[in-house]
Wavefront OBJ file of the C-alpha trace (Angstrom):
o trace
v 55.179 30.400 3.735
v 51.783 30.281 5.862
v 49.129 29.201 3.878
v 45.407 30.419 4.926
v 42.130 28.303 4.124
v 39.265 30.347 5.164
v 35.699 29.615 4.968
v 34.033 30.700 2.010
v 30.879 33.095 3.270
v 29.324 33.663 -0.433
v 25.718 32.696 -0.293
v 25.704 28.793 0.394
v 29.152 28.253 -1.678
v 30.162 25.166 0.095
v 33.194 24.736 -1.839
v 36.765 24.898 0.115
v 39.849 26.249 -1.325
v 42.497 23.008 -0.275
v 41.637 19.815 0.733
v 43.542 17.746 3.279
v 45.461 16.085 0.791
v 46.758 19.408 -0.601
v 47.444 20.477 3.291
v 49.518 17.372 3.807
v 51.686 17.946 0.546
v 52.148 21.943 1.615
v 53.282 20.479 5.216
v 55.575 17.960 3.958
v 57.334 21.059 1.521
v 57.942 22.683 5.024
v 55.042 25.432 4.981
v 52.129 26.326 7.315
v 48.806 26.198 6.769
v 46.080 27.711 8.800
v 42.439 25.935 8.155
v 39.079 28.247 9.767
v 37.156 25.897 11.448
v 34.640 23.952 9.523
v 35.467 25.458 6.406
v 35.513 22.383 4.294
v 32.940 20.308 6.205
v 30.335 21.091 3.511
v 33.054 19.895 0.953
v 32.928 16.536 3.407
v 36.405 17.323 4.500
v 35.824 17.741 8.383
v 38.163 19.857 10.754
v 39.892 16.250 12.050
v 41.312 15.340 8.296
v 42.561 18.453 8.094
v 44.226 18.062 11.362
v 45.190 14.946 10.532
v 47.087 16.267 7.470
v 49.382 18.621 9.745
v 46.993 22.098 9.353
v 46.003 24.114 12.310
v 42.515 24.599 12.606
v 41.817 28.296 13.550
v 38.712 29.837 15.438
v 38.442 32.966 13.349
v 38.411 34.283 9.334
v 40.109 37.136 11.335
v 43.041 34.870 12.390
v 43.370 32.886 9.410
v 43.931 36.670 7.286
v 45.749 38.187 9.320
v 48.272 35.187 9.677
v 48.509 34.106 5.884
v 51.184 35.294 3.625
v 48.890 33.808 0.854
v 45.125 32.993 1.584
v 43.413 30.331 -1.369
v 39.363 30.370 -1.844
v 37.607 29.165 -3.698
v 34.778 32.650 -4.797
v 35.921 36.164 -5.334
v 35.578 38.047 -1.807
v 32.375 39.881 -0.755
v 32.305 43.227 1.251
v 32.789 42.212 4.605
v 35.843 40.236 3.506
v 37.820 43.511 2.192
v 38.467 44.447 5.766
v 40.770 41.304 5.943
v 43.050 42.913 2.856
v 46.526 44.092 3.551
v 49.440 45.786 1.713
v 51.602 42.248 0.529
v 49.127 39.832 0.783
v 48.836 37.447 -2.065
v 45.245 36.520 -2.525
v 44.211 33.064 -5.315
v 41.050 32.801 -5.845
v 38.400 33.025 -8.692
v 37.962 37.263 -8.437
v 35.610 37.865 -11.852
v 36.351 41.241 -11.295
v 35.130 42.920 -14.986
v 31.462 43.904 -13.545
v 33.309 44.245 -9.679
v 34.566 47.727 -9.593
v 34.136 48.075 -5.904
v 36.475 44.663 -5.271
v 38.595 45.989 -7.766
v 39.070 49.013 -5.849
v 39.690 47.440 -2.707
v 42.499 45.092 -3.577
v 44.153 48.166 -5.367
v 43.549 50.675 -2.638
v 45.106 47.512 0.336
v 48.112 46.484 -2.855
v 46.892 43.431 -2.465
v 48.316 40.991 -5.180
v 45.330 39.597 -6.818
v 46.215 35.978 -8.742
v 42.676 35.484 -10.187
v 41.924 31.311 -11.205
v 40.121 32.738 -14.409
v 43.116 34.186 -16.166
v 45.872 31.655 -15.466
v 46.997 29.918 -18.437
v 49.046 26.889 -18.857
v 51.774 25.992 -21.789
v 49.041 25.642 -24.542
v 47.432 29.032 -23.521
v 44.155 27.474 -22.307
v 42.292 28.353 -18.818
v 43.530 25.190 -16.559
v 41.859 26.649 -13.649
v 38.519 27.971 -15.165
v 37.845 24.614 -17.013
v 36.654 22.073 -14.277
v 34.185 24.746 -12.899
v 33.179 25.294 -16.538
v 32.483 21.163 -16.710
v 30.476 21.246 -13.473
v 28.656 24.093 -14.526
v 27.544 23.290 -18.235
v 26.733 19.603 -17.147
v 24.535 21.125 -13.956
v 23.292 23.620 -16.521
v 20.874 21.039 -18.708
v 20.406 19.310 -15.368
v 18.891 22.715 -13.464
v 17.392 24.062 -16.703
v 15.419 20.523 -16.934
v 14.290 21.272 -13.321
v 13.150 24.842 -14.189
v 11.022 23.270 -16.905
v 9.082 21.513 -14.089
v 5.796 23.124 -13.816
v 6.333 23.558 -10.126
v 9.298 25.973 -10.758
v 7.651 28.007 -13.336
v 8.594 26.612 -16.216
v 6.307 25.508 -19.719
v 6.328 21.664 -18.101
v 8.323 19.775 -20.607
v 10.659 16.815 -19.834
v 13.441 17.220 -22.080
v 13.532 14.226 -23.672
v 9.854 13.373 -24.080
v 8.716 10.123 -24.368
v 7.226 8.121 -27.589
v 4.944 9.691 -29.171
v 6.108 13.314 -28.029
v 8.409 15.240 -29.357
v 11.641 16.322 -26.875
v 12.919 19.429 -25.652
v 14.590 21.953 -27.782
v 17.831 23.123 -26.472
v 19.647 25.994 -27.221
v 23.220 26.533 -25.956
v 25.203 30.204 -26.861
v 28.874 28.994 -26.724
v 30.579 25.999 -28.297
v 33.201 26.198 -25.468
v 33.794 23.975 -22.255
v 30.443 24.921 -20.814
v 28.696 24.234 -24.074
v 30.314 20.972 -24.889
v 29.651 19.338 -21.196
v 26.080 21.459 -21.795
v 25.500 19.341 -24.919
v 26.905 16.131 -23.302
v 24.067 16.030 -21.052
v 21.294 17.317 -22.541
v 21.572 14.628 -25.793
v 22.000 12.243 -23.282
v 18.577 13.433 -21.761
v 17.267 12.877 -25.270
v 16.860 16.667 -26.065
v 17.053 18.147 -29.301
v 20.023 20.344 -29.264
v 21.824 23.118 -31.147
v 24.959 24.821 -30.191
v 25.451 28.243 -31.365
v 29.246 29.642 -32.111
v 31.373 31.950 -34.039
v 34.218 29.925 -34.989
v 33.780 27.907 -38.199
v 36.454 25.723 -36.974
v 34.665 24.969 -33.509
v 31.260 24.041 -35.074
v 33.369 21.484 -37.048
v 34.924 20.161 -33.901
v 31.770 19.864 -32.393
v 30.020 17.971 -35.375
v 32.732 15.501 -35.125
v 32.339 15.272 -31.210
v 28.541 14.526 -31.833
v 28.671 12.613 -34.485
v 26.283 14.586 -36.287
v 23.593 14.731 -33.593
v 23.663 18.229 -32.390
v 22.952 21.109 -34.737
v 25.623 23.990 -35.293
v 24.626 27.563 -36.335
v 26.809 30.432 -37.061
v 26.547 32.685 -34.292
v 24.526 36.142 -35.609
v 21.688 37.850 -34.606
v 19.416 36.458 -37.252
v 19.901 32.592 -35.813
v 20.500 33.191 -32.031
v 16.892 35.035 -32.503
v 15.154 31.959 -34.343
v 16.973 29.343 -32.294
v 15.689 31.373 -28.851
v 12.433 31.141 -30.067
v 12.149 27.729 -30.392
v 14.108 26.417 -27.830
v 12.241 25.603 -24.136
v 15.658 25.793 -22.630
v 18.214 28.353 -23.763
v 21.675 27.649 -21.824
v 23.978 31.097 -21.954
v 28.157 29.658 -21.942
v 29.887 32.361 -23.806
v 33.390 33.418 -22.773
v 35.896 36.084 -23.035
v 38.812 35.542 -20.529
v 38.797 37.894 -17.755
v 36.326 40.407 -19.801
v 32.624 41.229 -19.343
v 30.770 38.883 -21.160
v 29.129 40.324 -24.304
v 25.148 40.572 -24.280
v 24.611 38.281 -27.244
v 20.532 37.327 -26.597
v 19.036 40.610 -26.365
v 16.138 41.799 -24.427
v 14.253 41.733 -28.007
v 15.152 37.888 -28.401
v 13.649 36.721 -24.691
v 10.258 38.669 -25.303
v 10.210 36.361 -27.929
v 10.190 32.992 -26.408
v 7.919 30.409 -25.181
v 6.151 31.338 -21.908
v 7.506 28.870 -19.384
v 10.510 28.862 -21.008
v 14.099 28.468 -19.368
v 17.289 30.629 -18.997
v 20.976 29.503 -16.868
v 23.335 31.948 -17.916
v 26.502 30.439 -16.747
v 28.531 33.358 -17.632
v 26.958 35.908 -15.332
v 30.195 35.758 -13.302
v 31.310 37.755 -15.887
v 28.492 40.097 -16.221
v 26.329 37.370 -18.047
v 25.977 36.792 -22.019
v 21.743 36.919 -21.679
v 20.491 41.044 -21.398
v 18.056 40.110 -19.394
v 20.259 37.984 -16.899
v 21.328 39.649 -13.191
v 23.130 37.531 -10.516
v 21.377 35.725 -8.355
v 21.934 33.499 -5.251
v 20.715 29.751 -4.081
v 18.852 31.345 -1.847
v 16.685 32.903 -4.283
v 17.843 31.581 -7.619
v 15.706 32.461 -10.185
v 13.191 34.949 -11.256
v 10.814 35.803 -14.552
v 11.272 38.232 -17.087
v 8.340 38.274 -19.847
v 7.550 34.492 -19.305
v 10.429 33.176 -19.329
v 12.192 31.708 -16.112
v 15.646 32.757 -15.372
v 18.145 31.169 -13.128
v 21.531 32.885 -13.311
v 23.434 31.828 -9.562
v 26.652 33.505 -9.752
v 28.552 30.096 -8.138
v 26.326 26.996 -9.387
v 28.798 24.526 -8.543
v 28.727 25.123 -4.782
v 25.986 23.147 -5.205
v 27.867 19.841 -5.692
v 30.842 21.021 -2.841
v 32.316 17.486 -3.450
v 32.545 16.855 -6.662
v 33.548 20.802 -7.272
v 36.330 21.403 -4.312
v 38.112 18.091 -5.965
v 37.817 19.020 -9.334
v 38.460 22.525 -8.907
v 41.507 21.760 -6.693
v 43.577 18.743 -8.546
v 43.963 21.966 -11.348
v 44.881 25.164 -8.826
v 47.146 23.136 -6.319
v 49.822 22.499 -8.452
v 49.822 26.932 -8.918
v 49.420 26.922 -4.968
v 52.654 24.681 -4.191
v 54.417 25.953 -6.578
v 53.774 29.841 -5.430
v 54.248 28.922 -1.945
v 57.783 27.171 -2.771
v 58.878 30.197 -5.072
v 57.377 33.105 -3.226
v 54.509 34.763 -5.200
v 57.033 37.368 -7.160
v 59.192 34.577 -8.607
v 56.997 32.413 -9.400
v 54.946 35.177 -11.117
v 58.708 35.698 -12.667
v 59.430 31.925 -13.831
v 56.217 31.492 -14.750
v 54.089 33.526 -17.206
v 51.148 31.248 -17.099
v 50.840 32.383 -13.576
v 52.404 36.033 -14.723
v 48.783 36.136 -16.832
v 46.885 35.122 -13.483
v 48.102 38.337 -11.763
v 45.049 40.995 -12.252
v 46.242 43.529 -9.518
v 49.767 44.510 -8.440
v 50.916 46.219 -5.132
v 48.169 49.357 -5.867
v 48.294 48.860 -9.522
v 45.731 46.934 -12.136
v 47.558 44.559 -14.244
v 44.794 43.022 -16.326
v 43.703 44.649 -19.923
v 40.584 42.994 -20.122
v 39.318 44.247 -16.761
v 41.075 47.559 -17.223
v 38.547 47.859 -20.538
v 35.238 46.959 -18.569
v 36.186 49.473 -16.094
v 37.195 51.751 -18.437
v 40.708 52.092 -15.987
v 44.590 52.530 -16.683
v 46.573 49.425 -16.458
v 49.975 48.309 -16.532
v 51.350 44.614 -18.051
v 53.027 42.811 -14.775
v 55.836 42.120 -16.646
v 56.780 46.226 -16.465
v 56.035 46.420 -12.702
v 58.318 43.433 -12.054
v 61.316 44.884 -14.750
l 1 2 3 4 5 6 7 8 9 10 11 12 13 14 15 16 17 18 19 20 21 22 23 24 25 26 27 28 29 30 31 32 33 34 35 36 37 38 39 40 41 42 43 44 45 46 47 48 49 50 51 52 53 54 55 56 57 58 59 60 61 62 63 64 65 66 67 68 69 70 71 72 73 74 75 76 77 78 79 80 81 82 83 84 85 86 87 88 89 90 91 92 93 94 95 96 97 98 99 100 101 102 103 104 105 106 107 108 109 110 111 112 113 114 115 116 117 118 119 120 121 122 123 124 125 126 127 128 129 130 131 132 133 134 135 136 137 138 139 140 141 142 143 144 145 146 147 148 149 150 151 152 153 154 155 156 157 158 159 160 161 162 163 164 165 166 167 168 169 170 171 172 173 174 175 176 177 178 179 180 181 182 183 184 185 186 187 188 189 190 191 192 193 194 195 196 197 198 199 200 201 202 203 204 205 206 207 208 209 210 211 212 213 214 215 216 217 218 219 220 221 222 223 224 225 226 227 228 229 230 231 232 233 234 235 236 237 238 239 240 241 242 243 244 245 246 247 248 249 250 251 252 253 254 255 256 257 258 259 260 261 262 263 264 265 266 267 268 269 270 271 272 273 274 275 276 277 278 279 280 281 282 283 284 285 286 287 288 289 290 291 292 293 294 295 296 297 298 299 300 301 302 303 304 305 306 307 308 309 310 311 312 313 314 315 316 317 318 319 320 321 322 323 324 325 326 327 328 329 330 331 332 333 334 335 336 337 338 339 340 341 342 343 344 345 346 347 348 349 350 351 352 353 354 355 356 357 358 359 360 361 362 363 364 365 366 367 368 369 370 371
């Protein structure tokens, strides 16, 4: 099979979708791989380690496309990239495609078979390939949010974890998941005051145990998430429902409520965000205010440390790339159904519930195309 690397062309996503150590194991299983040239220098992988490792370095996104039985990103592709799409290509990537109808359209209208990161599931039915980006992001969360705070940035000018004789930061984080645990991680060891907000009984017990006792746990309703928005100077949104819009669970009510100078990262706005206030933005222009209270909601926050994020993002999808280059894309979607749940369109047809429900769309399981 010929593998394609292009350059990712999202606003400043630095990350690269195989590194030269994943090009050298796809060469020595007897496939090609095309690299675009300088697509993981931001990573720090530069065009001579990937020639190194046996890929050839192409001049053009064009050429890499049009030559790649399967191209691997890293972000779900933006306009100019749906030219590139073709009846039988295989495309693995993160998509997010719930609030994307347009995308969605696209890869239906070329039968493009869409294997979207976010909905891939391993033997234990957890997100392999959504849960290093979730790390990065929920520990870069507390770390931006404490930026935000800064004066400078518009924030209330707090430093999260005080000093003696003043009293920390008050964190608020809406999901007890991967984001909210690395979230919490960081921001106690800040010396914040923090409370994690969830709906599962079970989880909140988990997470006292994590803790030890030092974070506080409230049942997620509308009653608390109000009161704990209100006094937090950081509120950190990490809710998740795989492959769906995220659910608006801090309404616009809740943020007219809280502190002026007050702080906002919705890591889930790839998903449509969880804040009702939230919109995507870029790292161009990152954040923005909505009554007093400072938002920062960048769709692709770990592009912002390309190192640490291509290597932890790829040592959990290159396993799924090997293994669909050696099978072919429709047997390994056969042999495995981890990868089977990855597949969210199918030569013209959607094959993902949860997007088919945000779009309000017809869908069909993959299992039915495939017989």
């Amino acid at each position: 099979m010929t593998i394609g690397v292009p350059k990712e062309v999202k606003d400043h996503e630095s990350r690269v979708g195989v590194t030269p150590a994943g090009v050298k194991a796809l060469v020595e299983a007897g496939h090609t791989v095309l690299v675009e040239t300088q697509a993981g220098a931001l990573s720090a992988f530069p065009d001579d380690e990937y020639q190194s490792a046996g890929a050839e370095i192409v001049g053009s996104a064009y050429d890499v496309w049009r030559l790649a039985d399967m191209v691997v990103k890293v972000k779900e592709p933006v306009e100019k990239e749906y030219r590139h799409f073709r009846e039988g290509l295989v495309l693995f990537t993160y998509l997010h495609l719930a609030p994307l109808k347009e995308l969605t359209n696209a890869l239906l209208e070329k039968k493009v078979c869409g294997i979207a990161y976010e909905t891939v599931r391993d033997r234990m039915g957890t997100l392999p390939l959504l849960t290093p980006m979730s790390e990065v992001a929920g520990r870069m969360s507390v770390q931006v949010g404490a930026a935000y705070l800064e004066k400078e940035h518009g924030g209330r000018g707090v430093l999260l974890g005080g000093v003696p004789g003043t009293p920390p930061g008050n964190v608020c984080i809406i999901g007890g998941g991967i984001v909210g645990t690395n979230a919490a991680k960081i921001a106690l060891g800040m010396g914040a005051r923090v409370t994690i907000v969830d709906v599962s009984l079970n989880r909140m017990r988990e997470l006292d145990d994590i803790f030890g006792g030092r974070i506080l746990t409230l049942m997620s309703n509308s009653y608390n998430i109000a009161r704990a928005c209100c006094e937090a100077d950081l509120v950190i949104g990490g809710v998740l429902i795989p492959g769906a819009a995220a659910p608006k669970i801090v309404t616009k009510a809740m943020v007219s409520k809280m502190k002026k100078g007050a702080v906002i990262v919705d890591v889930a706005i790839d998903q449509g965000g969880c804040i009702e206030t939230a919109h995507p933005t870029t790292h161009t222009d990152p954040s923005y205010v909505v009554d007093g209270v400072v938002h920062y909601c960048v769709t692709n926050m770990p592009a912002a440390v390309p190192y640490t994020s291509t290597l932890a993002l790829t040592n959990a999808t290159f396993p799924y790339v090997l293994k669909i280059a050696n099978k072919g894309a429709e047997a390994a979607i056969r042999d495995d159904k981890g990868i089977a749940e990855g597949v969210n369109t199918y030569e013209g047809t959607l094959t993902y519930g949860a997007v088919a429900q945000a779009q309000e769309r017809e869908w069909t399981e993959i299992s039915k195309l495939l017989g």
